[in-house]
N, C-alpha and C positions, 0 to 999 in steps of 0.2 A: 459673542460676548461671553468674559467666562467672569463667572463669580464665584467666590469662596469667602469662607466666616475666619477671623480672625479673633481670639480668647487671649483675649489679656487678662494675669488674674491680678484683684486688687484684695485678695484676704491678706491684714497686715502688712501691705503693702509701704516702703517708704520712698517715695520721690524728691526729688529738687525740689524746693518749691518756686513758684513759678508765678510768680509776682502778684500771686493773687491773696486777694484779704477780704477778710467777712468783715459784712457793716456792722453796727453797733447794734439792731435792733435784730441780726440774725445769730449776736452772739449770746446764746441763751448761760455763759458766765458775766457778761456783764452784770457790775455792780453787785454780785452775790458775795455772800463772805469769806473771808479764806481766814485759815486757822493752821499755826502751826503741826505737824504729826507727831505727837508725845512734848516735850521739853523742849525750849527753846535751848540749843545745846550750844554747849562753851567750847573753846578751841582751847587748847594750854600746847603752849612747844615744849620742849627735849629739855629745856632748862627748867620748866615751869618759873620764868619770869615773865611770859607775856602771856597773853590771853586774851581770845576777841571770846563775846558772846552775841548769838546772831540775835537779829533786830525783829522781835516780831510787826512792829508797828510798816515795817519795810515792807509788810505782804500787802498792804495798803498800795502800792505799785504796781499790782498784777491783777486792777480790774479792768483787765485786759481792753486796751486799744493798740489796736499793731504800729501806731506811730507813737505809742511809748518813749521817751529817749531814757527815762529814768533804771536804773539798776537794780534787783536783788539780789543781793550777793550770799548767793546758799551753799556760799563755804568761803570763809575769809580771807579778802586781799592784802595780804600780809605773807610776804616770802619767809620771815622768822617764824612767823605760827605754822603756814599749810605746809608743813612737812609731811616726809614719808608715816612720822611718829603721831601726828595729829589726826589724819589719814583716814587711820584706821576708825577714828571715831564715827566717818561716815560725814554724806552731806546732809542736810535740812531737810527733809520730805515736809509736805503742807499739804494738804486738803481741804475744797472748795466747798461750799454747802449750797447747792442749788434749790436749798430752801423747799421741792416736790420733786418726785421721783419721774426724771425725763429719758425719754432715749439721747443719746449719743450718737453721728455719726464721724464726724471728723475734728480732731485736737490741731491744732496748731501751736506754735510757741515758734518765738524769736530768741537768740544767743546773742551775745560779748565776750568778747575777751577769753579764757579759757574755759570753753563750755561744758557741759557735762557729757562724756563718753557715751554713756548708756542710761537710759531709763527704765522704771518701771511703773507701768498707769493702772491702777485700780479703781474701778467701779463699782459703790455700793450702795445697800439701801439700809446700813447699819452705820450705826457713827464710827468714826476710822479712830483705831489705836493701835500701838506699833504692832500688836498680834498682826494686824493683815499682811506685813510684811512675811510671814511666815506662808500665807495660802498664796496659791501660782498668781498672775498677776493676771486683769484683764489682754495686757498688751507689755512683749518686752523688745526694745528698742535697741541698739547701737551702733559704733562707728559714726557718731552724729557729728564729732569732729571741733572746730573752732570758727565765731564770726558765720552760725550759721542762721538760717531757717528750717524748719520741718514742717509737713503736714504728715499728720498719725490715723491711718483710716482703722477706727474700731471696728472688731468683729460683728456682725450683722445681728441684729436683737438684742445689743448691750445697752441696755437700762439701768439707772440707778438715783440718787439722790445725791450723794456722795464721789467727786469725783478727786484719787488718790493721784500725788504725780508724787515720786522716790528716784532722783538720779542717782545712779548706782555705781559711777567712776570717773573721777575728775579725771582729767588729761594732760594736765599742769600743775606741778606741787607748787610753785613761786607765787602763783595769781591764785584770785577767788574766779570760781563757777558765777557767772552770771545769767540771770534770766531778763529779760524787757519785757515778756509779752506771752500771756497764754491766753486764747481767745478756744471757743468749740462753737459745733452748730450740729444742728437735729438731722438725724437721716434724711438725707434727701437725692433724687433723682439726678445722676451723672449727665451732664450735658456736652454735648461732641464739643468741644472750644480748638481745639489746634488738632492735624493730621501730617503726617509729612511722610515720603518713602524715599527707602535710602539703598543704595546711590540716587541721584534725582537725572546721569546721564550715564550711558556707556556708551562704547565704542559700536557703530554700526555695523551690524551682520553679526555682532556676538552676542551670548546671551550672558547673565548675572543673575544673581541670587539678590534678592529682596528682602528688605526689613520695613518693617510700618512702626511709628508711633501715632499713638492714637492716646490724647489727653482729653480729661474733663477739667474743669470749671476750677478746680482746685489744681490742676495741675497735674492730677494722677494717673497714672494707668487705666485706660476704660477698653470696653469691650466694642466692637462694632461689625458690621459685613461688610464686607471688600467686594467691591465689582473692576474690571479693568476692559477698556478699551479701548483699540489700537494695535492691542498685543492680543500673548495667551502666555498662562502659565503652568507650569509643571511643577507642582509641589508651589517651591519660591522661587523657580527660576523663569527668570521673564523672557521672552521672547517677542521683539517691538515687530511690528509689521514694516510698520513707514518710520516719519519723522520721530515720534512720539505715540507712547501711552498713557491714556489719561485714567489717572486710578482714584475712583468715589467709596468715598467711605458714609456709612450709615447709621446712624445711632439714634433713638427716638425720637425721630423725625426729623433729626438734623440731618444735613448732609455736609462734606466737602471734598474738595479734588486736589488732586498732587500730580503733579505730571511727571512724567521721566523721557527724556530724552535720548534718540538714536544719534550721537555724532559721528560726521564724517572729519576724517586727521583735516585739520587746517592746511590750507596751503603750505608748502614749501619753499621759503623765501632761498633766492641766490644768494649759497655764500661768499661769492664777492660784495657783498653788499653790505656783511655784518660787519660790525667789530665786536667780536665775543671779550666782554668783561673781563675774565679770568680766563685764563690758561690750564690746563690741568693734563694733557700731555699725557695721560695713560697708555701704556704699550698692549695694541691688541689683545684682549682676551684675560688682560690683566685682572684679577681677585682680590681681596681680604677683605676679612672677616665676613663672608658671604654675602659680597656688595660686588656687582659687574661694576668697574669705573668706566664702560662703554655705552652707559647711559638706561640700562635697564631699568625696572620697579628695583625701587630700593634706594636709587640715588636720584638724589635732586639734581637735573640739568637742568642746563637752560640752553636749550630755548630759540635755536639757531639752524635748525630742519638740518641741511646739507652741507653744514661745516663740519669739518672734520675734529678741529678741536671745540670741545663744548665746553662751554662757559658756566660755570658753578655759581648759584644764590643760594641762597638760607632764607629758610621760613621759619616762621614761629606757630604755625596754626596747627601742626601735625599734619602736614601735607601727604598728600601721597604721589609719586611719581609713577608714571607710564609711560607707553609708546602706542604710538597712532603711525603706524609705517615708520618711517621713517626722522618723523619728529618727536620727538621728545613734549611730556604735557605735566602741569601739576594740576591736582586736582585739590579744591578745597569744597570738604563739605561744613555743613552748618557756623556759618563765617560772620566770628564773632563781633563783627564790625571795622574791625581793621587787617589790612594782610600785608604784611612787612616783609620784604626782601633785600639782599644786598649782595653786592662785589666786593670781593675782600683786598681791594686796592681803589685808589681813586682815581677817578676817570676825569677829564678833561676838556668833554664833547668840543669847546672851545676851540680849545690849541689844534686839535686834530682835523675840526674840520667838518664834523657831524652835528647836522642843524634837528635831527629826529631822534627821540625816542620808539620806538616802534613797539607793540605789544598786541596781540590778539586774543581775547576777550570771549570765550563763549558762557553765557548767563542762562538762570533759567526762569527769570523773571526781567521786567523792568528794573533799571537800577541807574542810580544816578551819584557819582563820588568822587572823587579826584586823586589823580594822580599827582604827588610830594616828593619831592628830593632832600634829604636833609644830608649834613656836613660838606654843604656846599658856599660859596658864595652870596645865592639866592636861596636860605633856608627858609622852610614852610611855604613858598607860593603854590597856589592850589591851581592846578590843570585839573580845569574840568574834564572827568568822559560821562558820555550816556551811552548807554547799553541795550538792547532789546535783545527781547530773550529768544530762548532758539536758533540759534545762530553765532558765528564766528563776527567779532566784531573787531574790525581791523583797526586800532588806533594811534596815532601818528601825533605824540605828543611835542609841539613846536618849542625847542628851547629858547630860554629866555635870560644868555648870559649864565645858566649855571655854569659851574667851574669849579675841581675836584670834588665830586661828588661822589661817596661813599657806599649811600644808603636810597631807595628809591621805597615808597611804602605806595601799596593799592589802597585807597581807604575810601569806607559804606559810611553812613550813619545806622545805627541800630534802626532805623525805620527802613532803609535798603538791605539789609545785611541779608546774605542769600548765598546759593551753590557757584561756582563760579570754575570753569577750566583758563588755565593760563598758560600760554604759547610763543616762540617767536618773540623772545622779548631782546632786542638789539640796539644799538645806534646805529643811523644812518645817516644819509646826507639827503640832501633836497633834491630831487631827479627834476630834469628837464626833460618832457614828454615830446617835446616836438624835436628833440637831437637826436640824428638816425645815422649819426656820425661815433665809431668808437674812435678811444685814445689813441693816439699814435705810441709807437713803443721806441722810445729814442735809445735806450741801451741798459744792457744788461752784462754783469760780469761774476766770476764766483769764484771763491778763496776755498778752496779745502781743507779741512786740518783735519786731525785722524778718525772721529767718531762723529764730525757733521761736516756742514760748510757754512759761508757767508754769503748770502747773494745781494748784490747791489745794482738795483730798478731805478729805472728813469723812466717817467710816461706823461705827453700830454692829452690835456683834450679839449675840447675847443668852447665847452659853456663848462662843463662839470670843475669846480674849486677842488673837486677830490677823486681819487683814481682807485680801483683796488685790482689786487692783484691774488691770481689762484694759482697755488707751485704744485706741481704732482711731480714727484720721488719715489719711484715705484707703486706698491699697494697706497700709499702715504698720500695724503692730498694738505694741504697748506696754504690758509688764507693773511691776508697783510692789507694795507693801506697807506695812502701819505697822499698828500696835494700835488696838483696837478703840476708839472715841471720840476719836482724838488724829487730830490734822491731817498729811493728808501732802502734801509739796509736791515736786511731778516737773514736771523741766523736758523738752520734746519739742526739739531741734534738726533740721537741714538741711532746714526748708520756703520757701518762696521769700517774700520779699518781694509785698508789696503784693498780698496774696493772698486768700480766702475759706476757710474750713477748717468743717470739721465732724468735733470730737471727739466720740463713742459711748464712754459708758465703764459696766463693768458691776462691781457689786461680790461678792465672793465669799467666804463662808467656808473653802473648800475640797472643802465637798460643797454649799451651795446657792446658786446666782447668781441675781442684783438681774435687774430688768428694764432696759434700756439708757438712760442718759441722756444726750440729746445735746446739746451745749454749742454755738455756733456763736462764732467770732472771725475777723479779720482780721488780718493779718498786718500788721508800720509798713512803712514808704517804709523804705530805705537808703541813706544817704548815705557818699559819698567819701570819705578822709580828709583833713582840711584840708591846703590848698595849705601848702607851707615858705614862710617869710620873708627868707632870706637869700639874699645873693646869689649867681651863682653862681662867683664869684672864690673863696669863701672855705668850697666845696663840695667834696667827689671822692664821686659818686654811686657804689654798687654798683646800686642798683636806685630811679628815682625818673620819672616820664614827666613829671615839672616840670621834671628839670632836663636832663631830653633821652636817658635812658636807661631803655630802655620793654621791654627783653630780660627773660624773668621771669632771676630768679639761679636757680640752680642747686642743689637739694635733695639732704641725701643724709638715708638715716633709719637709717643705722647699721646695718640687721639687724631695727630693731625694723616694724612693722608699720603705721607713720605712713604718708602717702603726700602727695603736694603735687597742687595740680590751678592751672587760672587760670579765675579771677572774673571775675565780669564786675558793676563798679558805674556807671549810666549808660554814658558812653564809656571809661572807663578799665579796663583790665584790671589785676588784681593776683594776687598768691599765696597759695590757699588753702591751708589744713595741717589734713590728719582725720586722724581717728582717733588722735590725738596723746595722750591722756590714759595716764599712765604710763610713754610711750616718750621715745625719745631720737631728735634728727635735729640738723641744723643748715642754715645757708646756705652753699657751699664754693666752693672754685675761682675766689677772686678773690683781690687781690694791695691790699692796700695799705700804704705803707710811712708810716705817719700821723707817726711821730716828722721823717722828713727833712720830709716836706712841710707840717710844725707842724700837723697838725689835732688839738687836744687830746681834739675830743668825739665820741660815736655817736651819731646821733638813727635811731628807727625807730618805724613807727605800726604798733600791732595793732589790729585789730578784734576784741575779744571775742565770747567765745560765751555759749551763753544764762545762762550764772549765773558767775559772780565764780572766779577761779581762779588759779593759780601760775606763770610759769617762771621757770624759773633761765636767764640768762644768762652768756654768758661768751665772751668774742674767744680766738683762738687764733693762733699769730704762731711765724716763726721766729726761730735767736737771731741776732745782730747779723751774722755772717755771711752767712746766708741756706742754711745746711744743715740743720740740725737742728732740730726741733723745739723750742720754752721753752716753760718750766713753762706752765701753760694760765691763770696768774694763778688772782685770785678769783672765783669762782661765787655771781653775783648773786641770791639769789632775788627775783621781782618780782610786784606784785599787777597782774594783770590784770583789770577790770570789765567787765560784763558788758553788750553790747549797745551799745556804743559804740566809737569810735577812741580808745586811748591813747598819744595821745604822752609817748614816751621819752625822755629822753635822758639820756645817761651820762659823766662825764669816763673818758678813758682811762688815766690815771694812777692819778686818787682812788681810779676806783671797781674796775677790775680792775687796777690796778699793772704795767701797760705802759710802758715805758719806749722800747720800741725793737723793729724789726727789723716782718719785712713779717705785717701782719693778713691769715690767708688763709681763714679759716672764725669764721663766729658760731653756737655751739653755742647750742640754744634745748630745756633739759631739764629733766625731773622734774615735768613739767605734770602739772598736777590738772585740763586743759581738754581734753576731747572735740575741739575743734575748734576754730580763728582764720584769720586773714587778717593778711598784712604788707604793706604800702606807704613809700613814701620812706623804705629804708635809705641813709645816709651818711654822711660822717663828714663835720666840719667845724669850723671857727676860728671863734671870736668876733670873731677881733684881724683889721681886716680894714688892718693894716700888716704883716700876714704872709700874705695871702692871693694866693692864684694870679693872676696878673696877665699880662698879656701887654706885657712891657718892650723898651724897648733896653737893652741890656747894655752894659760900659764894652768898652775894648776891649783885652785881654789873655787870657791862654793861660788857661782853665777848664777842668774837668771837666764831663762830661754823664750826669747819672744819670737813668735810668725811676722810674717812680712806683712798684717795688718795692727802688728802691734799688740798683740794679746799673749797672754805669759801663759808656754807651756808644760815648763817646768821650769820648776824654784829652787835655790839651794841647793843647786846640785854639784858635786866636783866639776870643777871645769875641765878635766880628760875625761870626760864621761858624757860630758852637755849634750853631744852630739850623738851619741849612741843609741840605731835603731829608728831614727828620726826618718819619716819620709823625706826622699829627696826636693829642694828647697832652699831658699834664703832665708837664715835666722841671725837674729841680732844676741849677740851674747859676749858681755863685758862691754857693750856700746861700738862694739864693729860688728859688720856685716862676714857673715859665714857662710859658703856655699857648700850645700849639701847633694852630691851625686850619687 
């Protein structure tokens, strides 16, 4: 057994408060009298037309009971008065008269609305006038915030008669500081009430560092002895023997225990079994912003052990992610009662075929709550689980008719609410235990085009409604599904052009797999996108190596988890865009002002991905000044095909309702496409009696504007406008000039 003391200090210590309240006979300000600190003070605003004066009869409110609902408002609710200018006159201070000179151990007060920032508590046995503000304060307080609670533990041996409170910084000029409730109580004896240690599981055979909270009776920081066994520790780092460590905590006379937990990785569910939610498609080894997208700490997967492609939720709890071998785990500590996750597409269990939710549960208590589907069909019905602790709990929630389903939530009542790992979370289908029959594989064929292929599955099986199917493509492994006798068609992307491939694909009911069959294909040639036709007078490229600007443009993905890379087709480099399916990005940081320099239209080439898909485009532009942002016009949606270059093109008027001012981003959103490629963005004239030219000018005083519309010189000879000018498009007497 190893024991060690743990030192929590409580000098001025301020905590959460923690749902604890003094009775009425232990709050030694009950019913005593309170008294404003100097002049009950008047508020006057900036105009000095209005004016509040605070209420002393209001202090009448604050003989403290913590289920108060009533207000003192110690600095006026009036957004015309509580200005920066009224402010400075400071809030209300008051003072209590506890009628004899008692100790003090702990203050409490309750908040509203915008509360007071900071305090200052004085203790005396002199009657209080604003002199005391000048001597240091018993206790100085801040950061207390809005809509709160506090408890204030005074310094040890603070006695007085007189007990001073002076909030000393509103936090909101619009609203009044409010108070409900200030209650105290006499020094008294911290008592052990709550213990917990944290993490409360790790990974088995490894060690973690430890933290303890250790609460009294009020809810504050206390002191206690730590004994633990099961384990040992080194400093804070634990080391479990077996299943668990049981760690006793000791405080005058109390006792309590906290367990932590050795877990073992949960099983590994067969990925022919899953259907993973989302897609995410990360190319090996793939980074940003110091986030592995293969599933390491840092990113929320889910949840599908030996699939290849892992399926992405969202938490709200502060989750944290990890691995246990080869599964993926979230971890949620102190779980605030509900744990809400989702798929960022909706699911269908229904149509497809899949009768189970599947999700494995390790707890570290009893727990009892329900698993909810909401924007569904069947929204809010509640699937019970029970839970015991220590242990993987494998739970197999029976659907009931949901249908496009969104959103799945784990939810406790605050009387369960506890540590909780979450693993394996999939749909499946209903297994027959007693078929020791696999699917039969009736046929399989594959379509190549140049950066993937299409494969087209037929399988039956002789009880199973649903079949799945596992494709390996090299290092590459690739899971599917569809019912039994009907054809499924999955397309594989990012293989390389002009290639040799060998798909192995195996079919599976869920308990028995086919023998492998391998398909062999080649991959097409890839070609460029076709050269532009126009000239380049009646051109302004952002990104085009025809017309001499070979820079890739500059990507941004919003926050979502898109990314850009550069391609390489024969000699020419262009801009690839993964992982794009569902997110948001665009092209940014270029400038062109298409209305001065009359280019009515966009032209841009994609290269499609392997099957037919969506974006929405749309230009984005300041307004005619060149400061603000305009409306973002219309949002194009556009069909992209698949395995070829689509050329675009778009008037800028018709089709997003542009009229003016500089184009500095082309948003490309709401993709239904995994993956593309852009080549030859720019914009351009058809009218080539409006097009960039390299002129003599007449010779009089013009203006010199850049090609985002901004004047760079005024009044200048027009044989001269040009002179010295970096090379450039400028508008000068309302045509366009090229500068070389």
């Amino acid at each position: 057994m190893i024991k060690s003391t743990i030192k929590a200090a409580m000098l001025a210590a301020i905590s959460a408060f923690s749902a604890f309240t003094v009775s009425a006979q232990d709050n030694i300000l009950a019913n005593k009298p309170i008294h404003t600190l100097g002049e009950a003070k008047t508020w006057t605003d900036a105009t000095g037309e209005q004016s509040y004066t605070f209420k002393v009869e209001d202090l009448a409110k604050l003989v403290a009971v913590p289920t108060n609902t009533a207000n003192v408002y110690l600095y006026p609710e009036n957004g015309a008065i509580n200005t920066e200018d009224s402010r400075a006159t400071g809030i209300q201070g008051f003072y209590i008269d506890l009628e004899t000179s008692q100790n003090i151990g702990v203050i409490e007060t309750t908040w509203e609305g915008a509360a007071a920032n900071a305090v200052d508590i004085y203790v005396t046995d002199e009657t209080p006038t604003l002199d005391i503000l000048k001597s240091p304060a018993t206790l100085s307080v801040g950061g207390l915030g809005q809509y709160t609670a506090h408890t204030f533990v005074l310094p040890e041996g603070t006695k007085g008669r007189y007990l001073v409170f002076q909030p000393t910084d509103a936090t909101n000029y619009g609203w009044g500081v409010k108070m409900r409730s200030i209650s105290a109580t006499a020094p008294t004896a911290s008592v052990l009430t709550s213990f917990s240690v944290s993490p409360s599981f790790i990974p088995k055979g490894e060690t973690a560092a430890v933290s303890y909270t250790i609460k009294n009776q009020f809810g504050l920081d206390m002191d206690a002895d730590i004994t633990v066994e099961g384990g040992s520790l080194n400093g804070d780092v634990l080391t479990i023997d077996g299943d668990y460590a049981t760690f006793t905590a000791s405080a005058n006379g109390v006792e309590m225990q906290a367990v932590v937990y050795a877990v073992d990785a949960p099983e590994i569910p067969a990925a022919s079994s899953i259907l993973t939610p989302v897609y995410t498609n990360y190319p090996a080894g793939y980074t940003y912003n110091d986030i592995d997208f293969n599933g390491t700490a840092g990113f929320v997967v889910a949840y599908n052990g030996g699939a290849t492609e892992l399926g992405r939720l969202r938490w709200a709890n502060g989750e944290i992610a990890a691995a246990f071998g080869d599964t993926r785990c979230v971890f949620f500590y102190n779980n605030n009662g509900m744990i809400q996750g989702g798929w960022n597409t909706k699911i269908n269990p229904t149509e497809k075929g899949y009768d189970i939710l599947h999700l494995d549960i390790f707890a570290t208590r009893n727990l009892t709550g329900n698993v909810v589907f909401e924007g569904a069909s069947v929204i809010g019905v509640n699937h019970e689980i029970v839970l015991q602790p220590g242990k993987w709990n494998n739970i197999d929630i029976a659907l009931t008719g949901e249908t496009d389903i969104n959103n799945m939530s784990v939810r406790f009542d605050e009387a369960n609410a506890g540590d909780i790992i979450l693993s394996n979370i999939y749909f499946s289908a209903q297994l027959d235990a007693d078929d020791h029959e696999a699917p039969v594989f009736d046929a399989v064929t594959v379509s190549p085009v140049a950066m993937g292929a299409t494969l087209s599955m037929t399988a039956t099986d002789n009880t199973a409604t649903l079949v799945y199917y596992v494709i390996k493509v090299g290092e590459a492994t690739y899971a599917c599904s569809g019912r039994s006798g009907e054809e499924v068609v999955y397309s594989i992307s990012g293989l390389t052009p002009e290639t040799d491939y060998t798909a192995s694909i195996t079919v599976s009911d869920g308990v028995n797999v086919s023998e492998a069959k391998d398909v062999n294909f080649r991959t097409l040639a890839l070609f460029p996108a076709p050269d532009p036709t126009l000239p380049e007078k009646q051109v302004v490229a952002v990104f085009s190596e025809y017309y001499g600007v070979s820079a890739l443009p500059s990507f941004d993905n919003w926050g979502s988890q898109a990314y850009s890379a550069p391609m390489t087709i024969g000699s020419k480099t262009i801009l690839a865009l993964n992982n794009y399916q569902g997110m948001w990005g665009g092209i940014v940081n270029f400038g062109v002002s298409a209305s001065e320099l009359r280019m009515t239209s966009l032209h841009i080439d994609v290269l499609g991905s392997t099957e037919d898909g969506e974006l929405t485009f749309y230009p984005v532009w300041t307004d005619a000044e060149g400061v603000s942002v305009q409306a973002e016009g219309i949002r194009l949606p556009t069909t992209i095909k698949a395995n070829e270059w689509n050329s675009l093109d778009f008037n800028l008027e018709d089709d997003f309702n542009y009229h003016g001012g500089s184009i500095f981003q082309l948003a490309m959103t709401n993709s239904t496409l995994p993956n593309f490629a852009i080549d030859n963005f720019y914009f351009y004239t058809n009218d080539d009696s409006t097009a960039i030219e390299n002129v003599e000018v007449d010779v009089k005083a013009v203006n010199v504007f850049d090609i985002q519309g901004r004047c760079v010189r005024s009044n200048v000879a027009a044989d001269k406008a040009v002179d010295n000018l970096p090379a450039g498009v400028y508008i000068i007497g309302g045509r366009k000039v090229l500068v070389k």
